[in-house]
C-alpha positions as CSV (number, residue, x, y, z in Angstrom):
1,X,0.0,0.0,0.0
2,X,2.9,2.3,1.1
3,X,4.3,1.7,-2.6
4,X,1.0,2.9,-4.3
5,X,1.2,6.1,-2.2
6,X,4.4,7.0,-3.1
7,X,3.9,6.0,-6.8
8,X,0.4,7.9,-7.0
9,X,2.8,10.7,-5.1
10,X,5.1,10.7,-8.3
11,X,2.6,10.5,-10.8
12,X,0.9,13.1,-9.3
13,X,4.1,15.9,-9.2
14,X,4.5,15.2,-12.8
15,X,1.1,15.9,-13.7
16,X,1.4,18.9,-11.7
17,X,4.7,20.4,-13.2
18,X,3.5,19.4,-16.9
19,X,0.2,21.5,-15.9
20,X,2.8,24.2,-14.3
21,X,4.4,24.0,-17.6
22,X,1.5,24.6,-20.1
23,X,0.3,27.2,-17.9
24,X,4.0,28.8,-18.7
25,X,4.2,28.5,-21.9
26,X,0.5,29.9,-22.8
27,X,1.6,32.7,-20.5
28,X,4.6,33.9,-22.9
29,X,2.7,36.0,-25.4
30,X,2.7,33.5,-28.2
31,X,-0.4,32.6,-30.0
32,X,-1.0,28.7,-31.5
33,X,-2.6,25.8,-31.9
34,X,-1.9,21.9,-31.8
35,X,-3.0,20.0,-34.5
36,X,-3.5,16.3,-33.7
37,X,-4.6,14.1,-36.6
38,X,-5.1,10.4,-36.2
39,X,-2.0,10.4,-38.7
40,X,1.4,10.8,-38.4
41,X,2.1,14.6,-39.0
42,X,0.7,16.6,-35.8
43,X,2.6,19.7,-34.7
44,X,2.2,22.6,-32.3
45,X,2.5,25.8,-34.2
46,X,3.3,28.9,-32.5
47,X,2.9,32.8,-33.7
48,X,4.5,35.8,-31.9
49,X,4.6,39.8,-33.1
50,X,7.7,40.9,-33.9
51,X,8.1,44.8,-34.4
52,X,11.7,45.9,-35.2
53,X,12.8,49.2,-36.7
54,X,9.8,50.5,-37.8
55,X,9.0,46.7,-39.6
56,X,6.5,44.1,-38.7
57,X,7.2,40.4,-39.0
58,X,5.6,37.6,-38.0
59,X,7.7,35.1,-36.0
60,X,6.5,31.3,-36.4
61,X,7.8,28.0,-34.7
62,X,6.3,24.6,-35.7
63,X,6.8,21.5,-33.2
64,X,6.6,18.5,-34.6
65,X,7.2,14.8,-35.4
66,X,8.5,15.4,-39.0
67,X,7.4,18.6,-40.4
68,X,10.5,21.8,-41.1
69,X,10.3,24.7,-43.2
70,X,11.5,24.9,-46.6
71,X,14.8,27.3,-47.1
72,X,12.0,30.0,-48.4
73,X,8.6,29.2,-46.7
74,X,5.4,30.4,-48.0
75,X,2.4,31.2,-45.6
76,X,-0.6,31.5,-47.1
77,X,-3.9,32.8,-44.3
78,X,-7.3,32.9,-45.5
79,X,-9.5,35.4,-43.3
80,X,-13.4,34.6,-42.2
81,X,-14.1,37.6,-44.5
82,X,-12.9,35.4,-47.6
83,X,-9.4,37.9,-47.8
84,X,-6.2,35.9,-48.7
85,X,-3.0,37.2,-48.6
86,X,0.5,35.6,-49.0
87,X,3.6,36.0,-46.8
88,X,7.0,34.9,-48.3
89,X,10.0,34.5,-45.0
90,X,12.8,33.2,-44.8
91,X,13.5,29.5,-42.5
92,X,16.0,30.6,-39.7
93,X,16.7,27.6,-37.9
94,X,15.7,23.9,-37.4
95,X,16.6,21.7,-34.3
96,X,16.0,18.4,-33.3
97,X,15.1,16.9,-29.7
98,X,15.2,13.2,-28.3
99,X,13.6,11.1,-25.8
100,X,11.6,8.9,-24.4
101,X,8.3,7.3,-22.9
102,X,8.2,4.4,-20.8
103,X,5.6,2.9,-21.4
104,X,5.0,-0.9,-20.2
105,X,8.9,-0.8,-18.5
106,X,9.9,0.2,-22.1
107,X,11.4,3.0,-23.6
108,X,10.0,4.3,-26.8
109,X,12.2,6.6,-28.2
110,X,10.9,10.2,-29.6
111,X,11.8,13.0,-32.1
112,X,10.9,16.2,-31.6
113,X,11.5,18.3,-34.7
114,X,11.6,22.2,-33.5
115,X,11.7,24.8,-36.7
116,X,11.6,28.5,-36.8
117,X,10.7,30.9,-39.8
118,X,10.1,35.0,-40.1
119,X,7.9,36.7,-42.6
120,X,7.6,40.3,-43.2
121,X,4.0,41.3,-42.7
122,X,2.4,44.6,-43.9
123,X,-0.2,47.0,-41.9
124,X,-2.8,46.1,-44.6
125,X,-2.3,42.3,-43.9
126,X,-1.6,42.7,-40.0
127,X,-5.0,45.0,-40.2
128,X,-7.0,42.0,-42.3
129,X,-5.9,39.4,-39.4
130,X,-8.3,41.4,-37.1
131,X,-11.3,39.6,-39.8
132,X,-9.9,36.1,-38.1
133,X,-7.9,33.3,-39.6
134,X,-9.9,30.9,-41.1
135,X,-7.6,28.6,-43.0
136,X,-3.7,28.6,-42.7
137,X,-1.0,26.9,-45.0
138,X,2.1,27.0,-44.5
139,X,4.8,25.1,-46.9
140,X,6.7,22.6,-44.7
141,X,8.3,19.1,-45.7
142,X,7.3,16.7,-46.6
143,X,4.2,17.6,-47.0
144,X,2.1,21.2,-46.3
145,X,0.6,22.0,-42.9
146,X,-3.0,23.0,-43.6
147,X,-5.3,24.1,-41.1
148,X,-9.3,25.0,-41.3
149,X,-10.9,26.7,-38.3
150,X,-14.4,26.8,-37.7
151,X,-13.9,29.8,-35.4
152,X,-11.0,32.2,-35.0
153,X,-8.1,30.6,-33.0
154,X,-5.1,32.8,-34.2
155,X,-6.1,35.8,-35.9
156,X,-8.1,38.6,-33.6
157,X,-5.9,37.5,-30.8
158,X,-2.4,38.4,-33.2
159,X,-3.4,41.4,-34.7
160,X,-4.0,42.6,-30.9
161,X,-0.9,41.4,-30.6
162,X,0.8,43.6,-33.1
163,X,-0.9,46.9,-32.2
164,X,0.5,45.9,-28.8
165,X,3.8,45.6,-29.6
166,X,3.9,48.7,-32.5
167,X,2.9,51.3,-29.4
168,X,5.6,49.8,-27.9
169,X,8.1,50.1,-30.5
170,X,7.1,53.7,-31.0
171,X,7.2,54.6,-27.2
172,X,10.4,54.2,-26.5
């Protein structure tokens, strides 16, 4: 009984610092959504406002079992209002992480691909994202991350975002 207590203990400190963790990392000012198909190519894609010099980009970081940004990715965002623009960045890094999960007293190894991209955004575009995002592609490999909402996730929440971090930019 004593060994079901201090196992339940464990379990229960892990499930407290992975909620500790979320809670952090929603907390950080980025904006995304996970994506979990029953197939093979979910992610976590992350979007943060980037004001620098007078310019606006948008900053995006994709977490997932397989899917990087080409050299020169394309992200294409289709509002609620039917508007479609196109954003042309640049890939600025990719990274790879590995471990584990036990599961049954055996270790199933993971992969954790981590890549990064900026695109230059205009006003006009950054000023449509306040219509909401209602489909997103963005050209990964090996194959395109596409995305339909039924409601706006993404877009209200960065255009804030931006105007947010433009008065800040010009207050200094």
């Amino acid at each position: 009984m004593i060994i079901l207590a201090e196992n339940f203990n464990a379990k229960m400190k892990r499930v407290l610092l992975f909620l500790l963790m979320v809670f952090l990392l929603t907390s950080c000012g980025s904006i995304g959504y996970s994506y979990i198909p029953l197939t093979t190519e979910s992610c976590r894609v992350n979007f943060s406002a980037i004001y620098h010099e007078g310019k606006s980009n948008l900053f995006v970081e994709i977490q997932s079992d397989r899917l990087i940004f080409r050299e020169n990715p394309i992200l294409k965002i289709k509002t609620f209002e039917g508007e479609t623009f196109t954003l042309e960045g640049r890939s600025l890094s990719s990274s790879q992480k590995n471990s584990g999960v036990v599961i049954n007293n055996m270790v199933i190894p993971t992969t954790v691909l981590q890549a990064k991209a900026l695109f230059p955004i205009t006003e006009e575009e950054i000023s449509m994202l306040n219509n909401g995002v209602a489909k997103i592609r963005i050209s990964t490999v090996p194959i395109a991350h596409e995305r339909t909402f039924e409601s706006d996730i993404i877009g209200e929440k960065l255009y804030k975002q931006f105007q947010k971090k433009k008065i800040e930019e010009e207050s200094f």
